[in-house]
N, C-alpha and C positions, 0 to 999 in steps of 0.2 A: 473206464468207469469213473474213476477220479476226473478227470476230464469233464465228466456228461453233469456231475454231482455240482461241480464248480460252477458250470455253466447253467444249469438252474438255478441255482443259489442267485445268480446274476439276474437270469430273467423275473425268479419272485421278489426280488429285494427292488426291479426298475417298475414293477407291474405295482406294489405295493405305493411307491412313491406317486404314481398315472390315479394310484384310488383315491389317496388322498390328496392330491390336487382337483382332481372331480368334485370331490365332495365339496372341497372349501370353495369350489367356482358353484358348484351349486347352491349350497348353503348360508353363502356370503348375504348380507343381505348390505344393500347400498342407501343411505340414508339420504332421504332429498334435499341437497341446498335450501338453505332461507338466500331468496334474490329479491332486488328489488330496484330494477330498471327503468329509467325513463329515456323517454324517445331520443334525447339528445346522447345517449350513452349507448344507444343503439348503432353495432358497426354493419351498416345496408352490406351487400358488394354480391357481385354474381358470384355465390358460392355454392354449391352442395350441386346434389343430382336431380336437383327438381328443381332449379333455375334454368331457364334456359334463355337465350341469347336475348337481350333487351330487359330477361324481368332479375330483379336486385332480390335477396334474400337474409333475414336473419334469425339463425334459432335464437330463441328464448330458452328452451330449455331442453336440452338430451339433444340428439342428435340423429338426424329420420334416415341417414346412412346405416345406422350403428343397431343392436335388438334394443327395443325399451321406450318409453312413453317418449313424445316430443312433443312441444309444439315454434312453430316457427311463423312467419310472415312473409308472406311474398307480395313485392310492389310491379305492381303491369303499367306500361305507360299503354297509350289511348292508342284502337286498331290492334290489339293483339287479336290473335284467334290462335287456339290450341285445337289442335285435330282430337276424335275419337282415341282415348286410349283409358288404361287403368292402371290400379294399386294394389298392391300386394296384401295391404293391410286396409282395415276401416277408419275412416277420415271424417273429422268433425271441422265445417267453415262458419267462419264470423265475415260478413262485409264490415270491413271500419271505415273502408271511405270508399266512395264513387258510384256506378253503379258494375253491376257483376250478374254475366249473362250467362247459363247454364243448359246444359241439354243432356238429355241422356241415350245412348243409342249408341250401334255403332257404325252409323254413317253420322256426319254433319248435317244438322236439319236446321235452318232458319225459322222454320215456324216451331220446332221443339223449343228453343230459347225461353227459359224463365226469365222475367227481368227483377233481379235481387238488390233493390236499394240499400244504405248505409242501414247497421243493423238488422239486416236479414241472416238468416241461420239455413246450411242444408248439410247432405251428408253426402257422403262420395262411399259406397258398400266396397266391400275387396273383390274385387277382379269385374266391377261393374262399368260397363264406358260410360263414357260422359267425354261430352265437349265443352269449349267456352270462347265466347266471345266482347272481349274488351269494346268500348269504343271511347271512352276516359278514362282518363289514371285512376287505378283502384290499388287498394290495400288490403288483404285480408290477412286473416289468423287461420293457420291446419295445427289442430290436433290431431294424431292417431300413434300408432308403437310401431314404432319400425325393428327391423329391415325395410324401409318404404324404396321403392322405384317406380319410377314411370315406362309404360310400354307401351306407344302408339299401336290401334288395333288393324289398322295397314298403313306400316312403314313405306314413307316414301309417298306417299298419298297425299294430298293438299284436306282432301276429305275423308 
């Protein structure tokens, strides 16, 4: 009995320290950086899970691996094409330079393609496909709040 007494004693005093650590992971409130970045202090480099092999990437701010607002940049050199796939999360684009070809569907359609010049705006919904097709070097800006990933909608596929 002595025993059993002890041995609860343990598990409400581990269970008590689990609440309050909940609470303060919940409670916490994270106050946003003052940044203030210019292009040349910008580090490009094929980083994170939404770069993929040729395109360069850098967050500005939070991080689209991680829960919580981001937004970041990715650089496409000329000829890329991204297959059908989607995002966990809703995604806000800025063209900043070149032009940026869009589709939505989940096959590859070449007459789907919008042609989004410098300063154009769209949106990429959660778990909505969409394709894209480079033929110059572009630049854009994604806002959304991650956990973001990417997931082709038939892997393996060209289309």
């Amino acid at each position: 009995m002595i025993h059993e007494l002890v041995g609860m004693r343990f598990i409400i005093k581990r269970l008590a320290v689990c609440v309050v650590l909940l609470a303060q992971a919940t409670f916490a409130r994270t106050e946003p950086e003052a940044k203030a970045t210019t292009p040349s202090e910008m580090q490009w480099g094929s980083q994170g899970g939404l770069a993929m092999p040729g395109m360069e990437q850098v967050n500005l701010v939070g991080n689209p691996s991680e829960p919580g607002p981001y937004t970041l940049r990715l650089k496409f050199p000329a000829g890329y094409k991204v297959a059908p796939h989607v995002h966990p999360d809703n995604r806000e684009i800025t063209i900043l330079s070149g032009t940026w070809r869009v589709g939505y569907g989940t096959k590859f359609d070449e007459a789907a393609l919008k042609t989004l010049p410098v300063g154009s705006f769209y949106t990429e919904p959660a778990d909505v496909a969409h394709f894209i097709e480079v033929r110059e070097p572009v630049v854009i800006q994604v806002s959304g709040t991650g956990k973001s990933w990417r997931r082709f909608v038939n892997p393996g596929s060209t289309n």
